[in-house]
VEXDREN-2710 file (C-alpha; in Angstrom, 1 decimal):
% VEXDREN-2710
k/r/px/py/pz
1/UNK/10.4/-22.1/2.8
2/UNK/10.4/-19.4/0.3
3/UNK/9.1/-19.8/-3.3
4/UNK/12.3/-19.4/-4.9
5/UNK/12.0/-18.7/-8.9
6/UNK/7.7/-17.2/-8.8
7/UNK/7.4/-14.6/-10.6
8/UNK/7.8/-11.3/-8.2
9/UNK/5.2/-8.8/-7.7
10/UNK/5.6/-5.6/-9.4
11/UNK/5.3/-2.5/-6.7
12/UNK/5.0/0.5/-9.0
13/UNK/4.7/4.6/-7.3
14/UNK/1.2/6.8/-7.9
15/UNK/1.7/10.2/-6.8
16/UNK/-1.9/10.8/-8.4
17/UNK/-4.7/9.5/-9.4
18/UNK/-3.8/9.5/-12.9
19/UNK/-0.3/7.8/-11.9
20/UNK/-2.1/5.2/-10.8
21/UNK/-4.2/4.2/-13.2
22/UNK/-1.5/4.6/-15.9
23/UNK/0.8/1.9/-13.6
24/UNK/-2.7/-0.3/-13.0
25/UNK/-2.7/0.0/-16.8
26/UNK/0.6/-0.7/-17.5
27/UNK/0.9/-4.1/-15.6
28/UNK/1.5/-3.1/-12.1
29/UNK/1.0/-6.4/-9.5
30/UNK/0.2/-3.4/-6.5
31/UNK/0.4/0.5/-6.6
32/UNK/1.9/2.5/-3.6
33/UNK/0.4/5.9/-2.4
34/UNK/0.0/8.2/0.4
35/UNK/-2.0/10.7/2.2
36/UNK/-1.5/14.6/1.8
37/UNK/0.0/15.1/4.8
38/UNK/3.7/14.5/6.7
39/UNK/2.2/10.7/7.4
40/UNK/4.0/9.6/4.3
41/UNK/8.0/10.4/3.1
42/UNK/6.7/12.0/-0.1
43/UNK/4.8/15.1/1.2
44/UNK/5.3/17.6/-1.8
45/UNK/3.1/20.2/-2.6
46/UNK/0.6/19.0/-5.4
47/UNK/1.2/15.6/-4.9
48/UNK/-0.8/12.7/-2.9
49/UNK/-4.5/11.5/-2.4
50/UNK/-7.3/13.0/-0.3
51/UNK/-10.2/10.5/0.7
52/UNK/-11.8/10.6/-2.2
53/UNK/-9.1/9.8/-4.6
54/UNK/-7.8/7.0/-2.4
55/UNK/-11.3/5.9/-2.6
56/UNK/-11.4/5.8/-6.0
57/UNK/-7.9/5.0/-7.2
58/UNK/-8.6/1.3/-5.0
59/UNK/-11.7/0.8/-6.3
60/UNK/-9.8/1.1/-9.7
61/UNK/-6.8/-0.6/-8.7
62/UNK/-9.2/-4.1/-7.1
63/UNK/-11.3/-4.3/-10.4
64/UNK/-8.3/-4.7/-12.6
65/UNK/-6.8/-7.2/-10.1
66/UNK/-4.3/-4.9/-8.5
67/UNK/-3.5/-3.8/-5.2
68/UNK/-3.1/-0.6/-2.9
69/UNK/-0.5/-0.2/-0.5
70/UNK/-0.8/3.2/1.4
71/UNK/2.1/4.5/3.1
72/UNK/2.5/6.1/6.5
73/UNK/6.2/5.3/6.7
74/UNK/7.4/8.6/8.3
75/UNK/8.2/9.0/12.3
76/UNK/4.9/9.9/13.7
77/UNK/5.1/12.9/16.3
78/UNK/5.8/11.8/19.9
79/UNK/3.5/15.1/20.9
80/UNK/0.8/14.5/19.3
81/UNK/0.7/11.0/17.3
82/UNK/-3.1/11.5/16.4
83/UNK/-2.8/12.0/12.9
84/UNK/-1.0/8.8/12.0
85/UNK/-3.2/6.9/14.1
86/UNK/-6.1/8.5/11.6
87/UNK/-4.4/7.7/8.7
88/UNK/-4.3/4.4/9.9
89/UNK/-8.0/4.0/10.6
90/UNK/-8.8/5.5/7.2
91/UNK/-6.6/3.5/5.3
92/UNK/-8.5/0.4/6.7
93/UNK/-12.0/2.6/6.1
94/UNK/-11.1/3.3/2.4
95/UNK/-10.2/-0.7/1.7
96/UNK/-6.3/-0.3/1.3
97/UNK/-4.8/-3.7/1.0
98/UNK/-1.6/-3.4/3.3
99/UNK/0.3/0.0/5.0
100/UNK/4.3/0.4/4.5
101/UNK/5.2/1.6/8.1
102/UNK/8.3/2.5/9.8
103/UNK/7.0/3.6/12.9
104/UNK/7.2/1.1/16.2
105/UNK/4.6/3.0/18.1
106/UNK/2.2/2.9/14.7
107/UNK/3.0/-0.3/14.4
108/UNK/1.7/-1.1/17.8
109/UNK/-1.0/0.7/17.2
110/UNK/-2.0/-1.3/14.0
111/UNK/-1.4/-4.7/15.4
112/UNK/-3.7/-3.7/18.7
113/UNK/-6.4/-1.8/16.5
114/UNK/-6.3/-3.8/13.4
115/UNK/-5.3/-7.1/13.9
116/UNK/-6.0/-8.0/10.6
117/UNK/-4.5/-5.4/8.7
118/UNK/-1.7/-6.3/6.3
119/UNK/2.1/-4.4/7.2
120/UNK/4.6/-4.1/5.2
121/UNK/7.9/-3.1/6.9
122/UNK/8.9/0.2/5.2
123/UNK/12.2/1.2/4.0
124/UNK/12.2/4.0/6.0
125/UNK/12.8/1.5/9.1
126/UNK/16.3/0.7/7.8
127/UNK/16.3/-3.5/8.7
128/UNK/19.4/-4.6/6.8
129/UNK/19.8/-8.0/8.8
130/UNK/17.6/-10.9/9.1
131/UNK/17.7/-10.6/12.9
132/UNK/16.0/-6.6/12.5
133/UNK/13.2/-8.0/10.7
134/UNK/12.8/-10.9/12.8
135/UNK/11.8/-8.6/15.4
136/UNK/9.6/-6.5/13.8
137/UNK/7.7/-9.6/12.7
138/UNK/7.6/-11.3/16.3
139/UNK/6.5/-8.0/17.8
140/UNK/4.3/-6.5/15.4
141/UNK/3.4/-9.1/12.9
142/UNK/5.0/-7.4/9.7
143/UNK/4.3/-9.9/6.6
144/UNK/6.9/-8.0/4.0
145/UNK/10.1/-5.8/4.4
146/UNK/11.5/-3.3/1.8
147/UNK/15.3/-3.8/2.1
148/UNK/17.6/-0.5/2.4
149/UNK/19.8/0.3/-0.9
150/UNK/22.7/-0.2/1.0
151/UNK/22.9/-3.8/0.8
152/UNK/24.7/-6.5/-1.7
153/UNK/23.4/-9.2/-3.6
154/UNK/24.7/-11.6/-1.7
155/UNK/23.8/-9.7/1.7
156/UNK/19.7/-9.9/0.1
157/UNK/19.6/-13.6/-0.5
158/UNK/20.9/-14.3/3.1
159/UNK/18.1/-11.8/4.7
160/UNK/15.9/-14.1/2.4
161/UNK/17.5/-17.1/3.6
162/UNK/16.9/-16.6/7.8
163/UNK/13.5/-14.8/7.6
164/UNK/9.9/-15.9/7.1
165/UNK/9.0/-12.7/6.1
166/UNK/8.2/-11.4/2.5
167/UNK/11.4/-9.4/0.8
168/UNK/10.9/-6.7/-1.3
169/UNK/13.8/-4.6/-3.2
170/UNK/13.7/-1.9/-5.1
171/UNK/14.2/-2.8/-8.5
172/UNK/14.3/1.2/-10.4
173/UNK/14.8/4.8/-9.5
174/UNK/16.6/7.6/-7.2
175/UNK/19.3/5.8/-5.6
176/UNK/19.5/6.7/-1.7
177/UNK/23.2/5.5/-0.5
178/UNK/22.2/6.5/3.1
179/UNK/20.7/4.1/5.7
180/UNK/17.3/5.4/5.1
181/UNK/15.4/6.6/7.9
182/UNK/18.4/8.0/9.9
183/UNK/19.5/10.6/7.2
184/UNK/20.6/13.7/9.5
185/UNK/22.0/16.1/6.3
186/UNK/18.2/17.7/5.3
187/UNK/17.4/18.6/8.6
188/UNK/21.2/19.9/9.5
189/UNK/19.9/22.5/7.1
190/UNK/16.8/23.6/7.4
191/UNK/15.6/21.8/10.6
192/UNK/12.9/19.8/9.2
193/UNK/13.7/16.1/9.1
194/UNK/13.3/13.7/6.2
195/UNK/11.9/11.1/8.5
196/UNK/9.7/13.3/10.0
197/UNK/8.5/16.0/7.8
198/UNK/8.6/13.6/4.9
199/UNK/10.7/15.8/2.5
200/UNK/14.4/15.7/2.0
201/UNK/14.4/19.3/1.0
202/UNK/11.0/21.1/1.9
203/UNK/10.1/23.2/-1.1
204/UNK/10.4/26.1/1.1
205/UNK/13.8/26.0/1.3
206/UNK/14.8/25.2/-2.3
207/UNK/16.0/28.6/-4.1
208/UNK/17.4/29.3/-7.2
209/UNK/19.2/32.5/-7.9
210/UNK/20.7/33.1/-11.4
211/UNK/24.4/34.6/-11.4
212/UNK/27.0/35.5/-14.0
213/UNK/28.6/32.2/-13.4
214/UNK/25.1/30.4/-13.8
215/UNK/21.9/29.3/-11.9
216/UNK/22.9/28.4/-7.9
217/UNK/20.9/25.6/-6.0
218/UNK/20.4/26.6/-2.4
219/UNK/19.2/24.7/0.4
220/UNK/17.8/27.3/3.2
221/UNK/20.8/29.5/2.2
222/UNK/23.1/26.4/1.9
223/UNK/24.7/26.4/-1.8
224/UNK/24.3/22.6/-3.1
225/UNK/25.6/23.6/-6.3
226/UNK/26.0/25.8/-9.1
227/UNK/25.0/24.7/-12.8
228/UNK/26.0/26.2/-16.4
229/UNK/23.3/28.1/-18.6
230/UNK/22.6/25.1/-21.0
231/UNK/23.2/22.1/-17.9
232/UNK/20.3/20.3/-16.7
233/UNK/19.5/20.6/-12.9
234/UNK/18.5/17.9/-10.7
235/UNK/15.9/18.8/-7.4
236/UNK/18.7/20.3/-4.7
237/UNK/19.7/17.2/-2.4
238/UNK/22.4/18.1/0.0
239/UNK/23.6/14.4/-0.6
240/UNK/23.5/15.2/-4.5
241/UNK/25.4/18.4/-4.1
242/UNK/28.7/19.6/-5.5
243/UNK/30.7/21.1/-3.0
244/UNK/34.5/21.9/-3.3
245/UNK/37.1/18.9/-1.5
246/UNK/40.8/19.7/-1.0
247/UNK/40.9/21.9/-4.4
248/UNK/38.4/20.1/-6.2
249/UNK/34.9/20.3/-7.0
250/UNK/32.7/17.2/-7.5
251/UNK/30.0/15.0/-6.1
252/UNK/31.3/14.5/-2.6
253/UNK/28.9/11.5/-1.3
254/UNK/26.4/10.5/-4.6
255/UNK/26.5/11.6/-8.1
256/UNK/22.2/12.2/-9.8
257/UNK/22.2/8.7/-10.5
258/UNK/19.6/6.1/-10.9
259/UNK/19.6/2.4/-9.4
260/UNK/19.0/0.0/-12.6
261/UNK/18.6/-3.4/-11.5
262/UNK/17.4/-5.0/-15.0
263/UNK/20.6/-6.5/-15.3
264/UNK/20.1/-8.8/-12.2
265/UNK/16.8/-9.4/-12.4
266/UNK/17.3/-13.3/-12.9
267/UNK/19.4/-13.5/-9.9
268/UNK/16.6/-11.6/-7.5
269/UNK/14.1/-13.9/-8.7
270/UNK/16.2/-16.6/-8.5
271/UNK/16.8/-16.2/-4.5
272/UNK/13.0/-15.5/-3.7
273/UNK/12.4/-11.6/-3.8
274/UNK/8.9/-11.2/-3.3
275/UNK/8.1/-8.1/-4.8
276/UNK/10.4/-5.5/-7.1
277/UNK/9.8/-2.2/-6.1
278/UNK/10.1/1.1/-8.6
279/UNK/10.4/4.7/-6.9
280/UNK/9.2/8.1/-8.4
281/UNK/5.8/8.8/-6.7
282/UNK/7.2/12.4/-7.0
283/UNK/7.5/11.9/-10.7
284/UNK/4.8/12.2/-13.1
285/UNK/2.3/9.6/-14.5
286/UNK/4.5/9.3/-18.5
287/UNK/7.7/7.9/-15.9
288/UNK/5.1/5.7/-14.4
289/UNK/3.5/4.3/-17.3
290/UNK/6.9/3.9/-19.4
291/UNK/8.7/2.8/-17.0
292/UNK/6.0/0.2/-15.6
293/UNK/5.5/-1.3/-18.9
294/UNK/9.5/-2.0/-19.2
295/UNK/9.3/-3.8/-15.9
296/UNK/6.2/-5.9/-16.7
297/UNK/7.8/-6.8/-19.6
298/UNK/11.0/-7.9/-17.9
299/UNK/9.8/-9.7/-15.2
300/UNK/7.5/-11.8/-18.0
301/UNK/10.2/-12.3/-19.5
302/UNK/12.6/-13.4/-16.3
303/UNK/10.4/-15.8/-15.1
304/UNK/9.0/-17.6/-18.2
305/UNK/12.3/-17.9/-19.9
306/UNK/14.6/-19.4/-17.2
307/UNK/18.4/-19.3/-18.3
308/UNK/17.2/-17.2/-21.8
309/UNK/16.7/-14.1/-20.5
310/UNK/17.9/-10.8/-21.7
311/UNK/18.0/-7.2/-20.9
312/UNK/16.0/-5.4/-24.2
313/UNK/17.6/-2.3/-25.8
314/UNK/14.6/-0.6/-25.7
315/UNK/13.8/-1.3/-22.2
316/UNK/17.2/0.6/-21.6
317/UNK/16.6/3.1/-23.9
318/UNK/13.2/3.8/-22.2
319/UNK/15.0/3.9/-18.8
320/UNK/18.2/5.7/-19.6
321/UNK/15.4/8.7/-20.7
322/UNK/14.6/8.5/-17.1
323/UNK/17.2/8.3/-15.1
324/UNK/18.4/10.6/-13.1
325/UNK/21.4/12.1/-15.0
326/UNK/21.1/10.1/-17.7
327/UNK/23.1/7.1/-16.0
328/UNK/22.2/4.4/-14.0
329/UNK/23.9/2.0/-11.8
330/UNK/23.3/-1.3/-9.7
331/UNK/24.4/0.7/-6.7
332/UNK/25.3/-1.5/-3.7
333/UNK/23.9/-5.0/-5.3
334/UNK/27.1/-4.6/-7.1
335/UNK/30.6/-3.8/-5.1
336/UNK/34.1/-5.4/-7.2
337/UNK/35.9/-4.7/-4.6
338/UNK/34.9/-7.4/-2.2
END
């Protein structure tokens, strides 16, 4: 039976060293990071942890009472799956606490190589029903599953309800309204696949060419979009693209958006969500810290004053500074039409 009302654990990104230890600092419950290499889904240029860093950043993250998650949630190579299965072994080596995967055959490979080894069942996998991570528990022994943004409130406490297994939602950040880990649009474009190359648009392909009209966003020769002088730009997302639909131009499937789940915080607690997740290991360590803090605060707040809590107008102020667009939303938690 799960612990409905206990305080949730606070899953916080560290693209860097220094992201980490501003989230450890901050309040984080656990940090996610990954390797520099395609083994994880945020392999940008600059970004990530050699052995030495991981190294470090969990030897700072266990003194302070936090943990590391490491995450090798892309779709390993069916060639050559060596690296993952390295990444595995060195996560254990370096004293990681649990791996976010999304891979079956790395999967297998941890429960026959590391029987011990924590899993956490990554949203990459794309379980939306109690019955999908039912499986991946009996077969592999996952303990936790990040749930998909493409589910409703009421859809989360029923995968809660029929599973065992821990739930963890994201709680802040880029909203993703596809069923992660079978998005096809990235690698219609340039070939390389999100799931697989761990980029939705590989810096390689991203070009901007100013214009009379204003600065265009390509995507391997694909315009996403075209923005005014003075108009802020988001990172080129075919998904977040403007394209022109029977006369008119606008955000055909998502608008730069961020989920903001503040609002409902009582209510996810209130079902048994194990662990609220915030995304941005791409962004740097001032979102982590900021944003971190607000969360702490919140989910202090959430648990120790049952039926008295409230959403802070600074903790929206701080977020609205970093939300994509300058809006947010509660995305699919949230649907008045049903």
């Amino acid at each position: 039976m799960k612990d409905q009302g206990a305080r949730p654990e606070l899953v916080c990104p560290a693209g860097s060293l220094r992201a980490l230890q501003a989230a450890v600092d901050a309040g984080a419950d656990a940090v996610y990071l990954g390797l520099k290499d395609a083994t994880n889904a945020r392999n940008f240029a600059g970004l990530n942890f050699d052995d030495a860093q991981v190294r470090e950043g969990v030897a700072y993250a266990h003194a302070r009472g936090a943990k590391v998650l490491m995450a090798l949630n892309t779709f390993a190579d069916a060639r050559d799956p060596g690296p993952w299965r390295r990444a595995v072994d060195k996560a254990v080596a370096l004293g990681a606490d649990a791996l976010i995967v999304a891979d079956t055959a790395v999967m297998a490979y941890c429960r026959d190589t590391h029987p011990a080894l924590r899993l956490h069942l990554s949203v990459q996998a794309s379980a939306t029903s109690h019955a999908a991570i039912e499986f991946y528990r009996q077969r592999y022994g996952i303990q936790r599953a990040v749930l998909p943004r493409v589910l409703t409130l009421q859809q989360v406490g029923n995968v809660i309800k029929n599973t065992d297994v821990d739930i963890e939602v994201f709680g802040f950040g880029s909203l993703c309204v596809m069923v992660e880990g079978r998005c096809a649009l990235s690698s219609y474009a340039t070939g390389q696949s999100p799931n697989n190359a761990g980029v939705c648009s590989p810096p390689s392909a991203v070009r901007w060419q100013e214009g009379a009209a204003g600065v265009q966003a390509r995507l391997n020769g694909v315009l996403i979009d075209c923005y005014a002088p003075d108009e802020p730009r988001g990172y080129p997302t075919l998904c977040k693209g403007r394209f022109d639909v029977q006369g008119e131009r606008d955000y055909a499937l998502e608008e730069p958006t961020s989920l903001n789940t503040l609002a409902i915080l009582p209510e996810l607690i209130g079902m048994g969500v194990k662990a609220i997740k915030i995304e941005g290991r791409q962004r740097s360590a001032a979102y982590v810290e900021q944003v971190t803090r607000v969360w702490r605060a919140a989910i202090d707040q959430a648990a120790a004053a049952v039926g008295r809590y409230s959403v802070q107008p600074e903790w929206s102020a701080t977020l609205a500074r970093h939300a994509e667009g300058q809006q947010h939303t509660l995305g699919a938690y949230n649907r008045p039409w049903r």
